[in-house]
Kinemage of the C-alpha trace (Angstrom):
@kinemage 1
@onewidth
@group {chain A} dominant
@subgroup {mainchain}
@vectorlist {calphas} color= white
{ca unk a 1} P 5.308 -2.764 7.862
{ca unk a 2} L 5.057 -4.152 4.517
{ca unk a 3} L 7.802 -4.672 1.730
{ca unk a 4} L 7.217 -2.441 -1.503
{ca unk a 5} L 9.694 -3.077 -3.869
{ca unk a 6} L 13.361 -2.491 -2.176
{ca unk a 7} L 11.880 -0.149 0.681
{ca unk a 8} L 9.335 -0.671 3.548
{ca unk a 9} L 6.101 1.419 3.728
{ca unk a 10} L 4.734 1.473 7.698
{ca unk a 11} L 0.791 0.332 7.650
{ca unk a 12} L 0.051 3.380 9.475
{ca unk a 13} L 1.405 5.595 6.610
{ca unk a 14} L -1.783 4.869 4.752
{ca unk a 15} L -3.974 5.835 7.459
{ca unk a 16} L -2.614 9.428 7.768
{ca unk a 17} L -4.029 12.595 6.824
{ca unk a 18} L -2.346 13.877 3.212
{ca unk a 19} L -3.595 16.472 0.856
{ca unk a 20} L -1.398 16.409 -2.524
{ca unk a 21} L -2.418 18.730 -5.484
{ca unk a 22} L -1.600 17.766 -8.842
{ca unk a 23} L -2.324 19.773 -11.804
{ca unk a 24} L -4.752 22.071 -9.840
{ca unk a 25} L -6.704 19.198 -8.408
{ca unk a 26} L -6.708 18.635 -4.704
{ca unk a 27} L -6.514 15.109 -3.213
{ca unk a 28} L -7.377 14.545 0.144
{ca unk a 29} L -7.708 11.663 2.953
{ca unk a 30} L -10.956 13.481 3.792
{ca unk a 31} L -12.663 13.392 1.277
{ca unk a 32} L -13.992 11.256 -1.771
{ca unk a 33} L -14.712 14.481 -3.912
{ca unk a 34} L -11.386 16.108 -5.650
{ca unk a 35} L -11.593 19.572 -5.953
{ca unk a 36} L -10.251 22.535 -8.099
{ca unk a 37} L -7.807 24.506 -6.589
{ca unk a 38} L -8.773 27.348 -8.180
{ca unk a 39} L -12.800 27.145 -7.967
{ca unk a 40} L -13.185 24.777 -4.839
{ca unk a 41} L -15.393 23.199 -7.502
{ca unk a 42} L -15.960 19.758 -7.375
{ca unk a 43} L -14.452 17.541 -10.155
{ca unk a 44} L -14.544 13.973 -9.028
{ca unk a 45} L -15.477 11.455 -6.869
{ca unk a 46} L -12.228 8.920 -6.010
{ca unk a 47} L -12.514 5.858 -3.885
{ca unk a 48} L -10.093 5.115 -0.462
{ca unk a 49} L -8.288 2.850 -2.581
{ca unk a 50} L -7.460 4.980 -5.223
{ca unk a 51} L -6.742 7.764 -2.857
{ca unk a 52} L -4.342 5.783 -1.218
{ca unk a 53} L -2.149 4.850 -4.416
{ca unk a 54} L -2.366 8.369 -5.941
{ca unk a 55} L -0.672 9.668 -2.288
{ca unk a 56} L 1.974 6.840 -2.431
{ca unk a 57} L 3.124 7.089 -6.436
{ca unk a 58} L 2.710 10.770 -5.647
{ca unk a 59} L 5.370 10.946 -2.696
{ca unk a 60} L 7.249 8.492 -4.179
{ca unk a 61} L 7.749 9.938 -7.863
{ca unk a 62} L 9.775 7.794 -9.868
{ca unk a 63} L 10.070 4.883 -7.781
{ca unk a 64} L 8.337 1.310 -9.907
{ca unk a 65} L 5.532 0.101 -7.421
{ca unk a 66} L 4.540 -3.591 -8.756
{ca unk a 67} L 1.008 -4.734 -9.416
{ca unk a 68} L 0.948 -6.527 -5.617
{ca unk a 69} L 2.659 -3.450 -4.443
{ca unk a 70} L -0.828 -1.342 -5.321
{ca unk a 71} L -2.633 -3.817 -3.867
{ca unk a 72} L -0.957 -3.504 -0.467
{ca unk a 73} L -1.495 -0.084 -1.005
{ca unk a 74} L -4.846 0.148 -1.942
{ca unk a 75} L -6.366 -2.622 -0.059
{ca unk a 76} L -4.190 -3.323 2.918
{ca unk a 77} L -4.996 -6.670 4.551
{ca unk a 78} L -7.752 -7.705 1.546
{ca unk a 79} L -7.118 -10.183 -1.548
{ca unk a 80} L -7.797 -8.435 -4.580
{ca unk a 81} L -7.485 -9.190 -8.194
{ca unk a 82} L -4.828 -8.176 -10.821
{ca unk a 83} L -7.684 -6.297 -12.099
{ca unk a 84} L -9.076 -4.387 -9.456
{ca unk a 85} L -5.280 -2.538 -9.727
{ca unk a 86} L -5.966 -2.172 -13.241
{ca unk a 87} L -9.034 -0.419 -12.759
{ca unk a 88} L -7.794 1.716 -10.093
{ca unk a 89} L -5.088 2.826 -12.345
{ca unk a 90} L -7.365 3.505 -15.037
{ca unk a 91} L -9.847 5.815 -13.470
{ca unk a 92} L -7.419 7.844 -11.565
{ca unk a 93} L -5.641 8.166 -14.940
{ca unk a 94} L -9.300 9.721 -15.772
{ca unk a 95} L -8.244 12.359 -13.418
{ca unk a 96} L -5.358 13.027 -12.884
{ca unk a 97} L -3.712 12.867 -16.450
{ca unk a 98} L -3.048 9.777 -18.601
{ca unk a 99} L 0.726 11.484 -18.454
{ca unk a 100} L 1.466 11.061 -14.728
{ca unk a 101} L 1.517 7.310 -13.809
{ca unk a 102} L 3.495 5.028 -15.955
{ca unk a 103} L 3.408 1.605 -17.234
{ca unk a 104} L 6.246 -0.275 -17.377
{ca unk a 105} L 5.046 -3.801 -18.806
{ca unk a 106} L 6.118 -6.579 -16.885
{ca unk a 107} L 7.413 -4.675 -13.616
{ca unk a 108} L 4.745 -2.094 -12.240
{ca unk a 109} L 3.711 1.952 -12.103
{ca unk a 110} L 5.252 5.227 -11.694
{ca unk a 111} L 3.693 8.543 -11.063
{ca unk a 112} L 5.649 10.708 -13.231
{ca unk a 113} L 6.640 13.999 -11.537
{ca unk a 114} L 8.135 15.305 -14.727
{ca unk a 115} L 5.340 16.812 -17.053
C-alpha cells in the first residue's frame, strides 16, 4: 500500500487490467497504442508509466495527486526525477486534451472530469 495524498492506493491496483475512454480515445493496460473508439484506428503510442497515471487521475477525478504521488504511480518502487512527472504529464496532455489534467502550482494534478 502506498500513501497518496489523504487516501491509500494498494500496489496491486496498478497492476490490474483497466480500459478508460476519454474523449473517444481508448486507454488500455494492454496495450501501448490508444485507439479511436470510433475507427479502432490507432492514434498514439503511451508508455506503462503514463498509462498508469492517466487510469489513476482518471478514476480519481478531482482528487490533487502531488508530484511524488505520480511518481509512485508511474514508477512504483523506482527513483525518478521531478521531471520525468513533468514529461509524463506533458505528453499525455498531447493526447488526451490540455483541458483534462490540472495544474495546481505548488500542490500537484487533477484530471478534470468536467469538460
Amino acid at each position: 500500500m502506498m500513501q497518496l495524498g489523504n487516501d491509500t492506493l494498494d500496489r496491486n491496483n496498478l497492476l490490474e487490467e483497466f480500459k478508460v475512454e476519454i474523449d473517444g480515445k481508448i486507454i488500455s493496460s494492454k496495450t501501448k497504442v490508444i485507439l479511436d473508439s470510433k475507427t479502432g484506428l490507432m492514434l498514439a503510442i503511451i508508455s506503462r508509466p503514463q498509462r498508469n497515471i492517466i487510469n489513476v487521475l482518471y478514476n480519481n477525478a478531482g482528487i490533487i495527486f502531488s508530484k511524488q504521488d505520480i511518481k509512485d504511480i508511474g514508477w512504483p518502487g523506482r527513483i525518478v526525477s521531478n521531471s520525468s512527472v513533468v514529461v509524463a504529464i506533458s505528453e499525455i496532455r498531447s493526447i488526451i486534451g490540455n483541458n483534462k489534467i490540472i495544474t495546481i502550482s505548488g500542490e500537484g494534478y487533477l484530471f478534470n472530469n468536467l469538460l
